[in-house]
C-alpha positions as CSV (number, residue, x, y, z in Angstrom):
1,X,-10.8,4.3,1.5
2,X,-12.6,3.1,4.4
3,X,-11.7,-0.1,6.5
4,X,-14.0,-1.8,8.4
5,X,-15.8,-5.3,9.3
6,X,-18.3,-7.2,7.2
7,X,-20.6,-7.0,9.6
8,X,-20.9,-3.2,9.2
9,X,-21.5,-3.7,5.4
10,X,-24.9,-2.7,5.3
11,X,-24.1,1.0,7.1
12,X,-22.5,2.1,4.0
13,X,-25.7,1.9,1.6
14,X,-26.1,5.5,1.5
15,X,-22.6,6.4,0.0
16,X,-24.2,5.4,-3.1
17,X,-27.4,4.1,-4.4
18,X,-25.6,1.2,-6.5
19,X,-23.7,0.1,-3.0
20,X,-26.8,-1.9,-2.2
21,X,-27.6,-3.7,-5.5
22,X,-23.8,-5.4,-5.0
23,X,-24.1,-5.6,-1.1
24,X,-27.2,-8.2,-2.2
25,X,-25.3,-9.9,-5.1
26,X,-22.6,-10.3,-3.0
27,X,-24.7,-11.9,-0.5
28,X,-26.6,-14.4,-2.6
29,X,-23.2,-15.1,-4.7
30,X,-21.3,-18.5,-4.3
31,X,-17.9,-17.9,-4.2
32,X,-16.8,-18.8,-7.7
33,X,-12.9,-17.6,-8.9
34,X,-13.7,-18.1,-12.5
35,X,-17.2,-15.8,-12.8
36,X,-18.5,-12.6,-12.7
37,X,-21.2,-11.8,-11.2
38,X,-23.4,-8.7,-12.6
39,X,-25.9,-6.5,-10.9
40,X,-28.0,-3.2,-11.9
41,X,-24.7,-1.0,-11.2
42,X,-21.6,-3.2,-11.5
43,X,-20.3,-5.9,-10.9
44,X,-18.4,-8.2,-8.7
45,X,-15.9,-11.1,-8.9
46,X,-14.0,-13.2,-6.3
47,X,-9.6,-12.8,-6.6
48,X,-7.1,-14.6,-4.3
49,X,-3.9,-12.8,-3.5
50,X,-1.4,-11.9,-1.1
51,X,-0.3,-8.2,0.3
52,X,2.7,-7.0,0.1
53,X,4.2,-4.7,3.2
54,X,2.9,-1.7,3.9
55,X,5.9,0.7,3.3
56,X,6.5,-1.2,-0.2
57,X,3.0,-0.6,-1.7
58,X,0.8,2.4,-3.0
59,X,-3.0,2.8,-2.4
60,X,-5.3,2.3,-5.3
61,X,-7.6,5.0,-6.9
62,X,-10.4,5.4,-8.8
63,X,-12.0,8.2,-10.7
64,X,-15.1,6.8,-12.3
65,X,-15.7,3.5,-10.2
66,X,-16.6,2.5,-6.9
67,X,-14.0,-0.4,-5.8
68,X,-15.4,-2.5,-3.0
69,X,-13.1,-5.0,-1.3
70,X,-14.0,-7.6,0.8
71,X,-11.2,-9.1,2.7
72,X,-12.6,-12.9,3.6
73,X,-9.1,-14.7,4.7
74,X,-6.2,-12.8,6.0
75,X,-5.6,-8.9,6.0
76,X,-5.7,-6.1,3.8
77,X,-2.4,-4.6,4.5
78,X,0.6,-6.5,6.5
79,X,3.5,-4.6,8.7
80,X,7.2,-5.3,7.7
């Protein structure tokens, strides 16, 4: 998992050569809660939510997909 700002999002386009096709959907895209938004690669959609505390959640993995979040309001994670 890496955590860092939006403003770095571009640094991370040679992880994988899908990253950039939703890096530029992402861009372009309105936010829109009710749509998905496809690109050559994936796709992405737009989820509100809240975080629960750190100690009383578990870290998300994937095997076969890339998960990309975008925190726009708030945090990822929250202390106690």
């Amino acid at each position: 998992m890496i955590f860092d700002v939006i403003e770095n999002l571009d640094e991370y386009k040679s992880l994988n050569p899908k990253i950039d096709n939703g890096l530029k959907k992402f861009k372009e895209a309105e936010i829109d809660y009710n749509k998905r938004f496809d690109f050559d690669g994936g796709y992405l959609f737009f989820q509100e939510g809240s975080t629960t505390p750190i100690d009383e959640g578990t870290f998300e993995a994937h095997k076969k997909y890339i998960d990309i979040q975008i925190v726009l309001d708030g945090s990822e994670y929250r202390n106690m």
